[in-house]
C-alpha positions as CSV (number, residue, x, y, z in Angstrom):
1,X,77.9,87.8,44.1
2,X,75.2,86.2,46.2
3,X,72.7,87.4,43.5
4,X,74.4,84.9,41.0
5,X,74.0,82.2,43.7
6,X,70.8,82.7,45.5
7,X,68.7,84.1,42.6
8,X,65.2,85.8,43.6
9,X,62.0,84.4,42.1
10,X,58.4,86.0,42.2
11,X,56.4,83.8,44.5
12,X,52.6,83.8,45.4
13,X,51.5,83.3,48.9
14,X,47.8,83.5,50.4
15,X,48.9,84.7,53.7
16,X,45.7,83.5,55.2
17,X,44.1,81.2,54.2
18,X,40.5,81.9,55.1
19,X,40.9,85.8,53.8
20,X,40.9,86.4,49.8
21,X,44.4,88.1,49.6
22,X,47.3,87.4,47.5
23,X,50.5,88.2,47.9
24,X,53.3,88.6,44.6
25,X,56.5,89.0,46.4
26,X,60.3,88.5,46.0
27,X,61.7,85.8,47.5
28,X,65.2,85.7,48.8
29,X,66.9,82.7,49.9
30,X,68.0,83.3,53.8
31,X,71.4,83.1,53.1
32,X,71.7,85.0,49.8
33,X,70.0,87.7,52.1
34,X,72.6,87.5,55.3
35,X,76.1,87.3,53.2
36,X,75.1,91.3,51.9
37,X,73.8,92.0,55.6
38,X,76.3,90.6,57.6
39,X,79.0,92.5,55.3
40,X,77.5,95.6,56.1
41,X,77.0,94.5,59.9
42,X,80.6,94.2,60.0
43,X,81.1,97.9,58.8
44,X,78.7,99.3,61.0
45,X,80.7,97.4,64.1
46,X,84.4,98.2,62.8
47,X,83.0,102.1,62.2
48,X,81.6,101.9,65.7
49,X,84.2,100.5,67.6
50,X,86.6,103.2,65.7
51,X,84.4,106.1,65.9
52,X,84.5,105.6,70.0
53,X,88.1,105.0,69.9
54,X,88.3,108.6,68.3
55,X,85.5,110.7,70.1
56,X,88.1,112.2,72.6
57,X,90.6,113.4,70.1
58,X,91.6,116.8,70.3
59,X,90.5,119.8,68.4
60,X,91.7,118.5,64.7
61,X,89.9,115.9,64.8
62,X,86.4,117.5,66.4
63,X,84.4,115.6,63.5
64,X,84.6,112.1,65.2
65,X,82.1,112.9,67.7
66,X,79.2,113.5,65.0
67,X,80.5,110.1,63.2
68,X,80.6,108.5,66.2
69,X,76.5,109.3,66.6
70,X,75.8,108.6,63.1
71,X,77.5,105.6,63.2
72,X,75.7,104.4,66.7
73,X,72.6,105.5,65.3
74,X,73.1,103.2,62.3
75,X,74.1,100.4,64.7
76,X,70.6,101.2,66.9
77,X,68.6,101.1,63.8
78,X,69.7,97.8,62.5
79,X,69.5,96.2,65.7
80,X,65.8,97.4,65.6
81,X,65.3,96.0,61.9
82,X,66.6,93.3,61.9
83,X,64.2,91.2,63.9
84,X,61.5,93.0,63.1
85,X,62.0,92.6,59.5
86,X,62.4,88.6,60.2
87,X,59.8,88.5,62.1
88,X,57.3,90.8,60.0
89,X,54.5,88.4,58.3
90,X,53.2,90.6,55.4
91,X,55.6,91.3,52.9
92,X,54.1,94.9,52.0
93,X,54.8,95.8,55.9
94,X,58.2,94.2,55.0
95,X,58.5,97.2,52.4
96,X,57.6,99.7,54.4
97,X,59.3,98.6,57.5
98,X,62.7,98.9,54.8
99,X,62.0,101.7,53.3
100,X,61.3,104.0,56.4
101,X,64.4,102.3,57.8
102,X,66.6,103.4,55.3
103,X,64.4,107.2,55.3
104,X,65.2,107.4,59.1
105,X,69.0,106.3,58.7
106,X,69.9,109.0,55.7
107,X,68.1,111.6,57.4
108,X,70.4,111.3,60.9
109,X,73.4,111.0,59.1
110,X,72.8,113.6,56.7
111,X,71.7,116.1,59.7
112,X,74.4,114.2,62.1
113,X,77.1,115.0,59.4
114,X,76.3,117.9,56.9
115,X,74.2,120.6,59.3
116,X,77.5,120.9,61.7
117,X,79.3,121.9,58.9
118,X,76.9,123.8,57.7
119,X,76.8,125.8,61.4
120,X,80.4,126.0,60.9
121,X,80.6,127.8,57.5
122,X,78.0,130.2,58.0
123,X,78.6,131.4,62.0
124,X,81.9,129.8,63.1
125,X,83.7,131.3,59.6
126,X,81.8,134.8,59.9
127,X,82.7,135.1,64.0
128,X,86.3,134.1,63.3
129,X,86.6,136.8,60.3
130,X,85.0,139.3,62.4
131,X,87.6,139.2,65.3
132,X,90.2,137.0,64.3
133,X,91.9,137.2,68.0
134,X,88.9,135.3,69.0
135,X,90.1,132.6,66.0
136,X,93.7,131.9,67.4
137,X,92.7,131.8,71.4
138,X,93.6,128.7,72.9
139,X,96.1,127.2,70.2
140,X,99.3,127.7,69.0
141,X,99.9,129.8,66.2
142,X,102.2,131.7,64.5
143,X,100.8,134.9,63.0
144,X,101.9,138.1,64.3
145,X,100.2,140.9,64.4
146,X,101.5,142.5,61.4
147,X,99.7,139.6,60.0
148,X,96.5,139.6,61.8
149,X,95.7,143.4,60.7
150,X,96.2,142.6,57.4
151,X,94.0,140.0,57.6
152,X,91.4,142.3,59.0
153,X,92.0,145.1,56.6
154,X,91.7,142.6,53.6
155,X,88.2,141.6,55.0
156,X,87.3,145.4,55.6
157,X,87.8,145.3,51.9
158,X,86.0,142.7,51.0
159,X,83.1,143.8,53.2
């Protein structure tokens, strides 16, 4: 939407005057840049404020805690960018300032998110189908011990 009404152009710039460098960039207009950024600001805040209203939930919910960091890191990162970007003078630093940005953002989620996961399918699941006492300890449950040696003797067959 704000593409339609702040279109980009390719501009020239000479940076400095007295140097023989030429800059080809795309130009933005301020505000067709903050309506896309402030939209996403406004994620970022309503995912913050909820991911610490749910970082203390109980066991069900033992996820929020690693959103809750992904989603402060985010916050941290764009209040680093931000001005920086603004603030940057060269547009190729500009680029690179964005680009590693975005590298660095990905990369927390993906290892804030996916690698507990990952931790839990590969030695939480093996522990718990080893010694499935050790699985129900601490909550309520309903299986009986009929139950529970079955379980163990269709894992001995799988095995």
């Amino acid at each position: 939407m704000s593409e339609m009404l702040y279109p980009t152009s390719a501009l020239k710039r000479m940076p400095i005057e007295t140097q023989p460098y030429l800059e080809l960039y795309c130009h933005l207009e301020l505000f067709g840049l903050l309506i896309p950024l402030g939209f996403n600001l406004i994620l970022i805040l309503l995912c913050s404020y909820f991911g610490f209203r749910t970082r203390t939930l109980p066991d069900n919910f033992n996820e929020s805690k690693f959103i809750f960091f992904s989603v402060i890191s985010t916050t941290f990162l764009w209040v680093m960018f931000l001005p920086t970007y603004f603030t940057t003078f060269y547009a190729i630093y500009k680029t690179i300032l964005l680009a590693s940005s975005l590298v660095i953002n990905a990369r927390i989620t993906l290892v804030s998110l996916f690698v507990p996961k990952v931790f839990a399918v590969y030695f939480v699941a093996n522990s718990c189908a080893r010694n499935p006492s050790n699985a129900s300890e601490g909550r309520n449950t309903s299986v009986s011990t009929n139950q529970s040696s079955t379980f163990e003797f269709s894992m001995g067959n799988l095995q």
